[in-house]
C-alpha positions, 0 to 999 in steps of 0.5 A: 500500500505505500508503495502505490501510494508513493509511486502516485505521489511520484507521478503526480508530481511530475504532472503537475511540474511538467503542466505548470512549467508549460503553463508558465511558459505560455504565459510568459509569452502573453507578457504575464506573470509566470504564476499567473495560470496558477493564481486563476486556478484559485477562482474556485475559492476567491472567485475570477478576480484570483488571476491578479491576487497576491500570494495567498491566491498563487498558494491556493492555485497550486495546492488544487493544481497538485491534488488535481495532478496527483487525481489524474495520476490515480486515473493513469495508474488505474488505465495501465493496469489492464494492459499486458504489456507495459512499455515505453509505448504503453506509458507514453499513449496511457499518460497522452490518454488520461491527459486528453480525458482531463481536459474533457472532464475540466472543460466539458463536464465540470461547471465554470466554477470548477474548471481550472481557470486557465482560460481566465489567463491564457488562450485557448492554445495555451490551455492546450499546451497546460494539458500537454504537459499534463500528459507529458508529466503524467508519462514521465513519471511512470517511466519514472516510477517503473525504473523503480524497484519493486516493494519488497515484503517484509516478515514481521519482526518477533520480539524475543519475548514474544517467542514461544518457550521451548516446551519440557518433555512428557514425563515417562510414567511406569506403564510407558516405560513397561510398553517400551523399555529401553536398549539397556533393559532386559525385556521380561516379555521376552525372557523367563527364569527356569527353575535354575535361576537361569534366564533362557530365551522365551520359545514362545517368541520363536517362529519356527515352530513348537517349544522344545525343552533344553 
């Protein structure tokens, strides 16, 4: 789970770097500050005014422009887990993919108040190059994020206290010890005392045939 949840952070990210130095750029060619598309991002809170606010509107724009990066990103990593196949090819068109679906949702499904605000700042043209970038960050972090190496999986530690006690041995009652004598005990099953005092074998443990006297 951490490593899905840092391998999203990674790759949003990247989008939302790529898609803000995109942003800035265009800007900068509109004779605009580089900030700019980030403070209209803010509009959803300070209204259409934020394009030309202070600094609180620019910290506002970028924090919803991270979120929003790192959402897509989730959107990406969902989109690449049904392909078989994951090469540079795959991560490239699945970044592009998820880019293009963000600019339909922000600007064909979202209300006003919710898009992000760069059409308060840029042209047309330069929104489609914010989300350009999007899609490009979007690929580079996933390029990124497979060069990792996978998470590995830890045991769980066990505290010496929480080790389990070597259990004692089972006490050997009498009739174990009778069942199963040791290979030092003589087993009286098998022997018998004449009338001599003399242990002789038990012919009763022969196979061979009848008992025969000595």
């Amino acid at each position: 789970m951490r490593h899905t949840v840092s391998r999203t952070l990674l790759i949003g990210s990247s989008a939302g770097f790529v898609s803000a130095l995109a942003l800035a750029l265009v800007a900068l060619t509109q004779g605009l500050s580089p900030a700019a598309p980030l403070k209209a991002t803010a509009h959803v809170v300070l209204g259409p005014d934020a394009v030309s606010g202070s600094a609180a509107a620019l910290v506002i724009g970028g924090v919803i422009h991270v979120v929003s990066a790192c959402f897509w990103a989730v959107i990406a990593v969902l989109l690449m887990r049904p392909i078989q196949r994951t090469g540079r090819p795959q991560l490239w068109l699945t970044g592009l993919v998820t880019a293009m679906i963000a600019a339909a949702v922000d600007y064909l499904l979202m209300p006003a108040r919710l898009t992000p605000g760069w059409e308060l700042a840029l042209p047309i043209w330069g929104i489609a190059l914010g989300f350009a970038g999007l899609g490009l960050g979007l690929s580079l972090g996933l390029l990124v994020s497979r060069a990792l190496p996978p998470a590995q999986t830890t045991k769980p530690v066990v505290r010496d206290w929480e080790q389990a006690a070597p259990t004692a041995p089972m006490p050997v009652t009498a009739p174990d010890r009778l069942r199963r004598p040791g290979l030092n005990v003589i087993d009286q099953r098998q022997q018998r005392i004449d009338p001599a005092n003399e242990v002789t074998k038990d012919p009763n443990c022969d196979t061979g045939g009848p008992a025969s006297g000595r």
